[in-house]
C-alpha positions as CSV (number, residue, x, y, z in Angstrom):
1,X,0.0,0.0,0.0
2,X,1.2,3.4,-0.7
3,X,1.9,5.9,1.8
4,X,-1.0,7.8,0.3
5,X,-3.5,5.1,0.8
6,X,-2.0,5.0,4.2
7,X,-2.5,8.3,5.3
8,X,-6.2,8.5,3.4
9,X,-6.9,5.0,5.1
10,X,-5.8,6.5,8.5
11,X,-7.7,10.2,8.1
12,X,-11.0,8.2,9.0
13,X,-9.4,7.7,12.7
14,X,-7.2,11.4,12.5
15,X,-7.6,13.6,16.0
16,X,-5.8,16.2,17.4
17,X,-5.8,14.5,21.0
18,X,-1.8,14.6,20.7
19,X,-1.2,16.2,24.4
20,X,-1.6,12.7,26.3
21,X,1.6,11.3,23.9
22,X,4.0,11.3,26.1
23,X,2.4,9.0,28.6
24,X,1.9,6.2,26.6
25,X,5.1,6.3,24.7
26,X,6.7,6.5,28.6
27,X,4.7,2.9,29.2
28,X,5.8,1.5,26.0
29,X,9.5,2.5,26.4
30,X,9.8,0.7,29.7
31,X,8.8,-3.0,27.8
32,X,10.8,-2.2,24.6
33,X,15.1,-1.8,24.7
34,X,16.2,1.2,23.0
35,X,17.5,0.1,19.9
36,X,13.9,-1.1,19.3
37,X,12.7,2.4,20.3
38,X,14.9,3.8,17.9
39,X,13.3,2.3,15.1
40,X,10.0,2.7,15.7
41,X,10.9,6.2,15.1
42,X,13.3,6.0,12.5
43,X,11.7,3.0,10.5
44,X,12.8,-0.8,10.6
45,X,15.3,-2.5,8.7
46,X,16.6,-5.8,8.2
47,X,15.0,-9.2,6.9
48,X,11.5,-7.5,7.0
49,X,12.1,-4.1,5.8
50,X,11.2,-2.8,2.4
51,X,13.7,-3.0,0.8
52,X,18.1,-2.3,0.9
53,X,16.7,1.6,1.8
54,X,14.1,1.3,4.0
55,X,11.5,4.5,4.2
56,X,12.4,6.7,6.9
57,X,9.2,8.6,8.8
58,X,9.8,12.1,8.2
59,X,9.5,14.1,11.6
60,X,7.8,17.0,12.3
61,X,9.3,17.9,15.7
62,X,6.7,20.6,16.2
63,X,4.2,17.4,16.5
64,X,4.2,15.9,20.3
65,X,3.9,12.2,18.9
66,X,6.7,12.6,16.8
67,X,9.0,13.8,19.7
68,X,11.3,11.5,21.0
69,X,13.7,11.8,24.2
70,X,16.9,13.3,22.8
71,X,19.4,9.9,23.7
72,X,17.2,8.3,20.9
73,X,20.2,8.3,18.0
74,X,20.8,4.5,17.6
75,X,19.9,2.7,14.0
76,X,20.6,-0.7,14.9
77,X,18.2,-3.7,13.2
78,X,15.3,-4.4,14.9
79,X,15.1,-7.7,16.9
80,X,14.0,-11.2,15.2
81,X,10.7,-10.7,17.4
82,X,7.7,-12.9,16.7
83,X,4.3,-11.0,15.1
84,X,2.5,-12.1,18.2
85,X,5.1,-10.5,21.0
86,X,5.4,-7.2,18.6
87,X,1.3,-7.7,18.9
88,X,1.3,-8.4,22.5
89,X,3.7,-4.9,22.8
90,X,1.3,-2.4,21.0
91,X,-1.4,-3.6,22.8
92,X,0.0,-3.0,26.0
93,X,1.8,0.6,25.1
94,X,-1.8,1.9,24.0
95,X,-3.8,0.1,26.5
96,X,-7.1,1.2,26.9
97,X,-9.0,0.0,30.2
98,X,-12.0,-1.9,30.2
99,X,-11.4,-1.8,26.1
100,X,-13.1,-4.8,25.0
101,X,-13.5,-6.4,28.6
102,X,-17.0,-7.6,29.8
103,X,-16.0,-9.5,32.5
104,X,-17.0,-6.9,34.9
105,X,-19.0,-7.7,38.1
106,X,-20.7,-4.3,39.1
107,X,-21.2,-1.0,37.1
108,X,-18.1,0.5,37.3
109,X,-16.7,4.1,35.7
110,X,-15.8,3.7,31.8
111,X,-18.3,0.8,31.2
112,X,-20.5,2.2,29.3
113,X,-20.0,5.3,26.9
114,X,-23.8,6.6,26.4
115,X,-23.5,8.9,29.2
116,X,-20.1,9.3,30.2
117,X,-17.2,10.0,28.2
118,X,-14.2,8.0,29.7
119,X,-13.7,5.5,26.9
120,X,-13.8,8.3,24.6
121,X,-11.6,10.4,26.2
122,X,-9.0,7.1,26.6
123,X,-9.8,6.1,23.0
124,X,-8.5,10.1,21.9
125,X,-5.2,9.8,24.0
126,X,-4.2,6.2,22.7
127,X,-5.0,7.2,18.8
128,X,-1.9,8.9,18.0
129,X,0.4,6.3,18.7
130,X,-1.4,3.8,17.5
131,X,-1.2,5.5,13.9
132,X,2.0,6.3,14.6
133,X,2.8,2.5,14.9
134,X,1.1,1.4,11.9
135,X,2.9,3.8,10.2
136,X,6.6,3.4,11.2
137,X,6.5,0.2,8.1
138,X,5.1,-2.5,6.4
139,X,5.6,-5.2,8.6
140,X,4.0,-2.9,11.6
141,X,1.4,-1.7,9.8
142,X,0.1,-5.2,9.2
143,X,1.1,-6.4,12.8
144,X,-0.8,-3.0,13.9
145,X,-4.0,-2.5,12.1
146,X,-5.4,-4.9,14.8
147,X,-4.8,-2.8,17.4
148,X,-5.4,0.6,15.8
149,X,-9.2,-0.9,14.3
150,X,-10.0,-2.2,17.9
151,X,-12.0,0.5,18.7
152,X,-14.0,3.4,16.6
153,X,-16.0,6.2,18.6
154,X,-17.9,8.8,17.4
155,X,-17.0,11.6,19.3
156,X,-19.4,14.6,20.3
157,X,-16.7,17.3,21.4
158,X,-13.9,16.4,18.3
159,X,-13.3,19.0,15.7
160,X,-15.0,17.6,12.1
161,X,-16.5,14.6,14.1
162,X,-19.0,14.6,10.8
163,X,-16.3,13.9,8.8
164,X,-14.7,11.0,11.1
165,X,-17.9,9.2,10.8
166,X,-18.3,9.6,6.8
167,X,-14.8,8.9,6.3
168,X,-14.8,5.9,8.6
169,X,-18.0,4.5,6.6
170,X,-16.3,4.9,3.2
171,X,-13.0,3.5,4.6
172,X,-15.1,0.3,5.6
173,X,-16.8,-0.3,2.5
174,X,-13.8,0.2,0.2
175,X,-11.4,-1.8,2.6
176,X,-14.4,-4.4,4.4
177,X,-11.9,-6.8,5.6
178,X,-10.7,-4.2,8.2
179,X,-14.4,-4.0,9.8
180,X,-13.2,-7.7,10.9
181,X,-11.0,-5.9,13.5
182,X,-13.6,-3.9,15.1
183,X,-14.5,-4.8,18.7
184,X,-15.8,-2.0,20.4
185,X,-18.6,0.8,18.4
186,X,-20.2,3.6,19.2
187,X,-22.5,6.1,17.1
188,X,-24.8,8.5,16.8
189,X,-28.2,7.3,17.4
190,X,-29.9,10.5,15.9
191,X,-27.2,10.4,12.9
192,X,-28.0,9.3,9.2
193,X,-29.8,5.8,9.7
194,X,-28.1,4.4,6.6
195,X,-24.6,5.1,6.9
196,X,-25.1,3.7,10.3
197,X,-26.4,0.9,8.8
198,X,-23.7,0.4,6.3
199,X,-21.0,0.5,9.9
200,X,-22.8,-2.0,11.9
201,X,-23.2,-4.7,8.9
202,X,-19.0,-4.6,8.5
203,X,-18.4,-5.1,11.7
204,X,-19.3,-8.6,12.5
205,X,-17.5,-9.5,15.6
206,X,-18.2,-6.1,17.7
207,X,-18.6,-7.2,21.4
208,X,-19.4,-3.8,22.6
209,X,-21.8,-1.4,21.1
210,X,-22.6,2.1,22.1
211,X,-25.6,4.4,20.8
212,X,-24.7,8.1,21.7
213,X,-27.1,10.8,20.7
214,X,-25.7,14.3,19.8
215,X,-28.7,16.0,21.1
216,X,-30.8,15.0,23.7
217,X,-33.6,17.2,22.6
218,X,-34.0,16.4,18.8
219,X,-36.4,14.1,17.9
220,X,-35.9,10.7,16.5
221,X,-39.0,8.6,16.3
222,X,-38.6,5.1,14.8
223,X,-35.5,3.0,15.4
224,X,-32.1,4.2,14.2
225,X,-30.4,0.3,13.3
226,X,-31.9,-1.4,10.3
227,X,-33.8,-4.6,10.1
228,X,-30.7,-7.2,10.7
229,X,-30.3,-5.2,14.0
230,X,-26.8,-5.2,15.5
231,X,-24.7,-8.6,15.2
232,X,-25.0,-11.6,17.8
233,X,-21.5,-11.4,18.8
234,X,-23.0,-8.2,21.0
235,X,-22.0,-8.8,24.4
236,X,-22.4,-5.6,25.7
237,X,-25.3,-2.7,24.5
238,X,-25.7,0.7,26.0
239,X,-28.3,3.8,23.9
240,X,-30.2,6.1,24.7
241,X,-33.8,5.2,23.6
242,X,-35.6,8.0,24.2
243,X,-38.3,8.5,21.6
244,X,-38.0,4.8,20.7
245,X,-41.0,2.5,21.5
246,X,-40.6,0.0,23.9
247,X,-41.6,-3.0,21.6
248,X,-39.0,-1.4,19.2
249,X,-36.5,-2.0,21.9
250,X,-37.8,-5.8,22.5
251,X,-37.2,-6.4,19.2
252,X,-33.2,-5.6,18.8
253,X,-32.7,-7.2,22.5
254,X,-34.4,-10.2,21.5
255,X,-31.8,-10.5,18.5
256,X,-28.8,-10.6,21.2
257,X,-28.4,-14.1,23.0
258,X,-25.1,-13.4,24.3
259,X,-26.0,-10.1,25.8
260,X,-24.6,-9.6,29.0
261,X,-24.4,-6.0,30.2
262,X,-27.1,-4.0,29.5
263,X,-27.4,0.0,29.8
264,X,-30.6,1.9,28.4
265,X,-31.3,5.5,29.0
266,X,-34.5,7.1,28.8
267,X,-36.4,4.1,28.7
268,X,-40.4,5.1,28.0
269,X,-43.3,3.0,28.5
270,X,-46.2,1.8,26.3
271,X,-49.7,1.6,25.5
272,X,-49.7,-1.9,24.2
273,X,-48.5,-4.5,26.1
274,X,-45.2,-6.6,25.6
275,X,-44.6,-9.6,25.0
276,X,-42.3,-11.3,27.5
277,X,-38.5,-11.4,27.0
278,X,-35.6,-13.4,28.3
279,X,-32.5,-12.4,28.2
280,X,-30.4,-15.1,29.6
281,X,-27.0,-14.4,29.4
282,X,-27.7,-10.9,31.1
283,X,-25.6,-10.2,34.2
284,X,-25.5,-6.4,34.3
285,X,-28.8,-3.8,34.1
286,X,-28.5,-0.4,34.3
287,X,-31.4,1.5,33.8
288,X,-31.4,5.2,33.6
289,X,-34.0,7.8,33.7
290,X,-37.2,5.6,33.0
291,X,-40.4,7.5,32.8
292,X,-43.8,6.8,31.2
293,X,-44.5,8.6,27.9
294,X,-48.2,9.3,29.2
295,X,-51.2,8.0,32.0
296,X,-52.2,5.6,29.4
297,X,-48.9,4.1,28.8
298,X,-48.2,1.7,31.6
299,X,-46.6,-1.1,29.5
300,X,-43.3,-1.5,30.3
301,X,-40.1,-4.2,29.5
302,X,-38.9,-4.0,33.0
303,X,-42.0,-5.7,34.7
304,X,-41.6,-8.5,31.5
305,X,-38.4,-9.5,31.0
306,X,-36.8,-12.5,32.1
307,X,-32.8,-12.3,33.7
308,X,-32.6,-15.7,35.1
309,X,-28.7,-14.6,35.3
310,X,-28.9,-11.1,36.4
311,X,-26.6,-10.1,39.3
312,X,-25.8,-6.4,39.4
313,X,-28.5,-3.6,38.9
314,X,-28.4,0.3,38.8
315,X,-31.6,1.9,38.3
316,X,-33.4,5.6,38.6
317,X,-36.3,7.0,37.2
318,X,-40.0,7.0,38.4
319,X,-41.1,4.2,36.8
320,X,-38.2,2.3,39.5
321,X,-40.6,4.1,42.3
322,X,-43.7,1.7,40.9
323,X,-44.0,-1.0,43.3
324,X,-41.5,-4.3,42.6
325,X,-41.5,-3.5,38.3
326,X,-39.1,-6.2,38.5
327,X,-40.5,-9.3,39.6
328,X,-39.1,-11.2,42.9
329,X,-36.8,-13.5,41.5
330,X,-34.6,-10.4,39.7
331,X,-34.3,-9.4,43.7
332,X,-33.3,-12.1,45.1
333,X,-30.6,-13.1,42.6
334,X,-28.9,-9.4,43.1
335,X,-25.2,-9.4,44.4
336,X,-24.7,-5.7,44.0
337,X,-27.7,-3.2,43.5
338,X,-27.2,1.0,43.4
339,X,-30.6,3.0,43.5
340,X,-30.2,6.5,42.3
341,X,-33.4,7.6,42.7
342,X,-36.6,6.3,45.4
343,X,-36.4,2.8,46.2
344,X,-39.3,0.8,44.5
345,X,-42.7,1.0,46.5
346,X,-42.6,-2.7,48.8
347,X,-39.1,-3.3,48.9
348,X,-37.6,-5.3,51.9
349,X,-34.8,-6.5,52.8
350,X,-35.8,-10.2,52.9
351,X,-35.7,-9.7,48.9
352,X,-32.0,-9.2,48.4
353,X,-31.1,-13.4,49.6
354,X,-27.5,-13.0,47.2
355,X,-26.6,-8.7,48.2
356,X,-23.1,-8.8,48.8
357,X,-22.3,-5.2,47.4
358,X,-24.6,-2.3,47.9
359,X,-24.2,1.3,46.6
360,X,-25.9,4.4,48.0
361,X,-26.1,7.7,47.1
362,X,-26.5,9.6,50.7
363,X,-28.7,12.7,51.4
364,X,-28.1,14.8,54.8
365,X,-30.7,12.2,56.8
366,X,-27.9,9.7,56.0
367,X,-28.5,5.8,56.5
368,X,-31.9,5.7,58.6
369,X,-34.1,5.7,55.4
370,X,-32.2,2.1,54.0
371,X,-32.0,0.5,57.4
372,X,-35.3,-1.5,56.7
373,X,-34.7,-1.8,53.1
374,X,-31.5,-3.9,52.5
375,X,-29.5,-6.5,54.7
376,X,-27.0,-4.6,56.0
377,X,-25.8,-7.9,58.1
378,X,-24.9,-9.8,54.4
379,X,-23.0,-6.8,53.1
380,X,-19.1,-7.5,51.8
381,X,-18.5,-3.9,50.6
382,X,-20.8,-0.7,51.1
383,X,-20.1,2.0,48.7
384,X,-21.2,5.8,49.8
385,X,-21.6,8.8,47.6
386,X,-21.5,11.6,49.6
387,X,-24.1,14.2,49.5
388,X,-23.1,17.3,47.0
389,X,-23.6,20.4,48.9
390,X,-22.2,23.7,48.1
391,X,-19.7,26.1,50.0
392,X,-16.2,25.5,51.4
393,X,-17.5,25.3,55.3
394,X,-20.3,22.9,54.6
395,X,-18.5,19.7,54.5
396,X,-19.5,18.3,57.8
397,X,-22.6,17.5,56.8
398,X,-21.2,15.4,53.9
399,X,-19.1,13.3,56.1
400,X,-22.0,12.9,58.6
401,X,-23.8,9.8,56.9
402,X,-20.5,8.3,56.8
403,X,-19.9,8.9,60.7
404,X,-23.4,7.2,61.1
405,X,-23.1,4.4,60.0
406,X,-23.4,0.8,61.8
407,X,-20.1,0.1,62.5
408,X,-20.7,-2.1,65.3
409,X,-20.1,-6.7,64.7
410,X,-23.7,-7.7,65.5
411,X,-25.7,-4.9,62.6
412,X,-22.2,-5.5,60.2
413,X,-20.8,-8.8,60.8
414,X,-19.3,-9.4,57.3
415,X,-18.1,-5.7,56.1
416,X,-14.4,-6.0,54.8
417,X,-14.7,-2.7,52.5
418,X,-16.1,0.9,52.4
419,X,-16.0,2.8,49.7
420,X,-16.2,6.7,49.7
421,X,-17.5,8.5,46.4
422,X,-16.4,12.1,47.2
423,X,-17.4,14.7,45.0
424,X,-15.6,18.0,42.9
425,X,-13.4,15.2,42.1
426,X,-12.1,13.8,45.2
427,X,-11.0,14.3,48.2
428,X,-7.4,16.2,47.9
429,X,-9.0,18.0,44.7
430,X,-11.6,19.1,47.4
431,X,-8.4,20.1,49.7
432,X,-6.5,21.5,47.4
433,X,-9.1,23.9,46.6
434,X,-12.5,24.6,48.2
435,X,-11.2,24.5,52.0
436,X,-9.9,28.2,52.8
437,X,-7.1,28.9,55.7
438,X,-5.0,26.3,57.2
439,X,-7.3,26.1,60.5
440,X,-10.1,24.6,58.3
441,X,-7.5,22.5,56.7
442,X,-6.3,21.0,59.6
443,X,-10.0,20.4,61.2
444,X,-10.9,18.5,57.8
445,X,-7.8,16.2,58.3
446,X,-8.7,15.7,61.8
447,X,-12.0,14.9,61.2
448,X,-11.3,12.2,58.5
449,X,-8.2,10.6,60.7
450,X,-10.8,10.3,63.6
451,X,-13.2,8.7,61.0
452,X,-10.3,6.7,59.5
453,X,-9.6,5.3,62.9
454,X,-12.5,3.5,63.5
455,X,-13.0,1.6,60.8
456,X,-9.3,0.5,61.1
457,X,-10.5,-0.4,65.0
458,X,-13.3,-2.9,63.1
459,X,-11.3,-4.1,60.8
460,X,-12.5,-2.2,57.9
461,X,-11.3,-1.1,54.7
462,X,-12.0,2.3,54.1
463,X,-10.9,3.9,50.7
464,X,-12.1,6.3,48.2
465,X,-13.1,5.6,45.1
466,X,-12.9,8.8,42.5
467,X,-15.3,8.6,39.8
468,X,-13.5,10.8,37.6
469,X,-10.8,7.9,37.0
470,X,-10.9,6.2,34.0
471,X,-9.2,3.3,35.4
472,X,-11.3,2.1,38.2
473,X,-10.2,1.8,41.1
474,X,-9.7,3.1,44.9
475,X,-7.0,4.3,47.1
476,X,-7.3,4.1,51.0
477,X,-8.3,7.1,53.0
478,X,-5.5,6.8,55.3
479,X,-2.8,7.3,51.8
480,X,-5.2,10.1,50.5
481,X,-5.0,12.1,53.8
482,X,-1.0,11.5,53.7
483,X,-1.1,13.1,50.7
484,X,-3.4,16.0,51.9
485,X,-1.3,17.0,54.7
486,X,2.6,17.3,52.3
487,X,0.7,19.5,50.3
């Protein structure tokens, strides 16, 4: 291929996201030795190259991805590597978390792309070096293209986004075999149904599909995939469906066997009713901002679908409010549950017989509401979202649920881990910035050690757990106060 068709191939996957370089090329460079390095830059010779005078990449050193540390002046022959340890290498210099895994147990940050944006964000910072890769020669651009056509995201914030998606369309039907690469997918849902159309059908073997809607207010009233639907390979789906009917929704979900996490958004209800629906390789639900489309539309899938597997559940909305929409045995089976609205009307805590992990978002009244609700005496791991309440002197009341809580053998028996969801971004973020004067400082830092303490007394766990990481992941309170105080 020429370097033309290259570049023109590539342009469908172009962004300007160049700034987060430098940290991935850091990560590669500790699994690769230098000499290797300096190729990748400089272009490989030897047994695979092109030729007795190899292409060399001309650098623009105004260009962050084409910036190298300064030792980098070696033009020794790459090693005799194998295609699958080069492979293995790419994959873990641009490594994306969460990528093309579904093996995840509850609904964690970068799961799901409909309404968040950390696998977009990660998808941006990666790109660049993996075209950078593909382009250094042949051998790597065939070694590669794997990685670099793992993933495609439409992207709402990206300069000529339009373009990305057209070009991206165009790329696939002229070159369909690279569609065979494509694991993850997101698009617009309110975009032009047939090129959509034209992207899902190339990419057979997708695991992960996103819908994404570019504006929550325009209208789209009949169903934005095509009558094959999205392929079986689906393992995990996440759209927004607002404006969609509920039977529409039955339909694709009924096409998805292997379906295992679920995420729909502005799911309505209907006049008619629905027919029944299993889903039986379903492990994760979330379910976002349900409400019914009018009085006479009290039809809904949630009170008819079948998730004989089902373990983990988020849900909100006021159709979550109704009494028990899902029936009993979706309860009981629940290892890890997060309500982010009212708890369903009728809810006890003889229903949860698996809970192992629950997640609350905490007002000022703190646990009291949830005592009668959930069995707290089963619970593993409690994860708390603290209260969001404005002003730099009004975070006592956002540690008081936490302070609350049943710490005591008899109420807890089996808690190993608490988890803190602070907001504005954590808790030396909130530090850092919103606490004024030392004095205040120092009475926050009291107050969490005092905290900190006790749950160290019962043999807790207690970390936070920053939403805004697209890793997941936590770090204890103990280490995050350390930190706090050498600032």
């Amino acid at each position: 291929m020429s370097d033309f068709g290259v570049e023109h191939e590539l342009s469908a996957l172009a962004t300007g996201a160049q700034s987060s370089f430098s940290i991935y090329w850091t990560r590669f460079a500790r699994l690769v030795p230098q000499p290797t390095l300096d190729l990748l830059v400089l272009g490989e010779t030897g047994r695979n190259s092109h030729g007795p005078n190899p292409p060399v990449c001309s650098l623009d050193r105004t260009n962050p991805a084409n910036i190298m540390s300064a030792q980098i002046t070696s033009s020794s022959p790459l090693p005799e590597l194998p295609s699958e340890i080069w492979l293995n290498i790419f994959r873990i210099a641009t490594f994306i978390p969460r990528e093309t895994d579904v093996s995840a147990t509850t609904v964690e940050p970068g799961l799901f792309c409909s309404y968040d944006e950390y696998q977009a964000d990660a998808f941006e910072a990666v790109l660049p070096l993996r075209r950078s890769i593909v382009l250094v020669s042949r051998r790597f651009y065939q070694i590669g293209t794997v990685v670099l056509y793992t993933t495609f995201h439409v992207a709402t914030f990206v300069k000529n986004s339009h373009r990305r998606v057209s070009l991206f369309s165009d790329l696939l039907v002229s070159r369909p075999e690279l569609g065979q690469f494509i694991r993850r997918l997101s698009l617009w849902s309110d975009w032009d149904e047939e090129e959509n159309d034209r992207i899902i059908n190339r990419c057979p073997n997708m695991i992960i599909f996103s819908s994404r809607r570019r504006d929550r207010d325009r209208l789209c009233f009949g169903p934005w995939w095509r009558g094959g639907g999205l392929p079986k390979t689906v393992r995990s789906f996440d759209a927004n469906v607002r404006h969609l009917s509920p039977s529409s929704v039955v339909k694709l979900l009924e096409t998805l066997p292997h379906l295992e996490i679920l995420h729909l958004w502005d799911l309505e209800t209907d006049v008619v009713p629905l027919p029944p629906i299993c889903l039986p390789a379903l492990r994760i639900l979330s379910v976002q901002r349900t409400y019914a489309r009018d009085d006479k539309s009290t039809k809904c899938i949630l009170s008819t679908i079948q998730l004989p597997r089902l373990t983990a559940l988020v849900s909100s909305g006021e159709l979550i409010g109704k009494p028990l929409v899902f029936p009993p045995a979706v309860w009981q089976g629940l290892e890890y549950y997060k309500p982010e609205d009212e708890l369903p009307i009728g809810l006890r805590s003889d229903y949860f017989r698996n809970l192992r992990h629950l997640h609350l978002i905490l007002s000022s009244e703190g646990l009291e509401t949830y005592l009668e609700c959930f069995p707290f005496h089963q619970l593993e791991c409690l994860t708390l979202s603290a209260p969001t309440i404005n002003g730099s002197d009004k975070w006592k009341p956002m540690v008081k649920p936490v302070v609350g809580l049943p710490l005591n053998v008899t109420a807890m028996p089996k808690l190993k881990l608490v988890q803190l969801v602070w907001p504005y971004d954590g808790i030396y973020m909130y530090y850092c910035l919103r606490l004024n004067g030392g004095e205040e400082k120092d009475r926050f830092i009291r107050y969490f050690d005092t905290l900190t303490v006790k749950f160290e007394q019962r043999g807790v766990l207690f970390v936070e757990t920053n939403n805004r990481e697209i890793c997941p992941g936590f770090q204890p309170i103990r280490d995050v106060l350390n930190v706090c105080k050498q600032s």
